[in-house]
N, C-alpha and C positions, 0 to 999 in steps of 0.2 A: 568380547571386549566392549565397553560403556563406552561409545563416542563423548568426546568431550566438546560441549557447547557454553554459547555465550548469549547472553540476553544486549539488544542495541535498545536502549530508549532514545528517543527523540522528541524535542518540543517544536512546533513549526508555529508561526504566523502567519496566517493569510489576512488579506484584506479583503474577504468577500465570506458573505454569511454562510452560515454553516451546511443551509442546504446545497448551496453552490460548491462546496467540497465536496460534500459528502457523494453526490454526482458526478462530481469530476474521475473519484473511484468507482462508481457503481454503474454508472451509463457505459455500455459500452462504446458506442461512439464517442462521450468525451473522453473515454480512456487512451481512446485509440489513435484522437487528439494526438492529445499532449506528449504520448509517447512515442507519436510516430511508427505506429507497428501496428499489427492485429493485435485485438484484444477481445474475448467476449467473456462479459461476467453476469453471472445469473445473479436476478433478484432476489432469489427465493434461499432459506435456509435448508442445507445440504448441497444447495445447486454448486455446480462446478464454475471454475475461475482459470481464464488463461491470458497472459498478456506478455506482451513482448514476444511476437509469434510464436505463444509453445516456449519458450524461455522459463516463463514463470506459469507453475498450474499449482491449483487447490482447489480448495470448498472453501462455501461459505457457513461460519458454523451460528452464528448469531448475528442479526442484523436489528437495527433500532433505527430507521431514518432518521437524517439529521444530525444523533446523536453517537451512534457507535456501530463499527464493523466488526466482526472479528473473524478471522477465517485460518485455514490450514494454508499453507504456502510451502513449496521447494522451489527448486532452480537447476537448470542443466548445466550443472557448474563441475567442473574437475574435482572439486572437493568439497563436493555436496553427494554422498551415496544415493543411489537412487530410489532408495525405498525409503528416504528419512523425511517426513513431514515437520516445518518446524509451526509455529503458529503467529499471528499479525493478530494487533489490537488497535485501530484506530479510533481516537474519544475526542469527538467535539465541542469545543466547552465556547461559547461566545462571549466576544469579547467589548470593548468601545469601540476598537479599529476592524473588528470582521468574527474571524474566527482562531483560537489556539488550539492545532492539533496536536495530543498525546497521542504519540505511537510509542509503540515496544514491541520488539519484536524478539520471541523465546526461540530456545533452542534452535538457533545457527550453531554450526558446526565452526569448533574455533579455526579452523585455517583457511574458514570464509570471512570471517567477522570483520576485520577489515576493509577487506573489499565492498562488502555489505553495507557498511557503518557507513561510508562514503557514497556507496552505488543508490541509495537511498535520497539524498541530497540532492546527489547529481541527477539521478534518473526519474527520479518524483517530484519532490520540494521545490525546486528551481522550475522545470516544463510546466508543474501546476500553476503556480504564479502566475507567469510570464501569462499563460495561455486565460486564466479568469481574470487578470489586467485587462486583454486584449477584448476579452467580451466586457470589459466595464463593470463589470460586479462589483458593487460597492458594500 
């Protein structure tokens, strides 16, 4: 049976330059930051990704500093199968005020998507902020 999924896009504004995002994702210590949990994410393309202690794991499939992530992601979620990989696209595009992230995120399983659509804002969007405020990135 075809799991049925849903794609979340997302537009975010930060006010701090794009490398200051793009590290906020990729350092593992500011990951680990912002979200309050273990996190280690590899540099490298193929390397493995885990954050929110083992909550969230993937690979990295394409990486562009600065400019673009894109990686495999799941989640240890009730209604997330555990062999299903879906995929993350974060695009840095610079702005007057810092930087506007494009995120999309494919194939969530829909009777995640909600949760997700939301878990996304709450658990990224908002900690990143709040956390490259607090460092002054302008």
């Amino acid at each position: 049976m075809m799991m049925r999924t849903r794609t979340i896009r997302q537009t975010v504004d930060f006010s701090a330059k794009a490398h200051d995002v793009y590290e906020a994702l990729m350092d593992s210590k500011k990951h680990s930051e912002f979200t309050g949990s273990k996190c280690v994410i590899s540099r490298k393309v193929g390397g493995k990704v885990s954050a929110y202690d083992g909550y969230v794991t993937g690979e990295n499939i394409e990486l562009v500093p600065d400019k673009k992530i894109v990686q495999t992601w799941k989640a240890e979620e009730d209604c997330w199968p555990a062999d299903h990989y879906s995929k993350v696209t974060f695009l840095f595009k610079p702005t007057k005020k810092g930087t506007r992230l494009e995120f999309v995120h494919t194939g969530v399983p829909v009777e995640c998507g909600d949760r997700f659509d939301i878990g996304w804002k709450e658990h990224y969007w908002a900690p990143m902020k709040e956390m490259l405020a607090r460092k002054g990135h302008s």
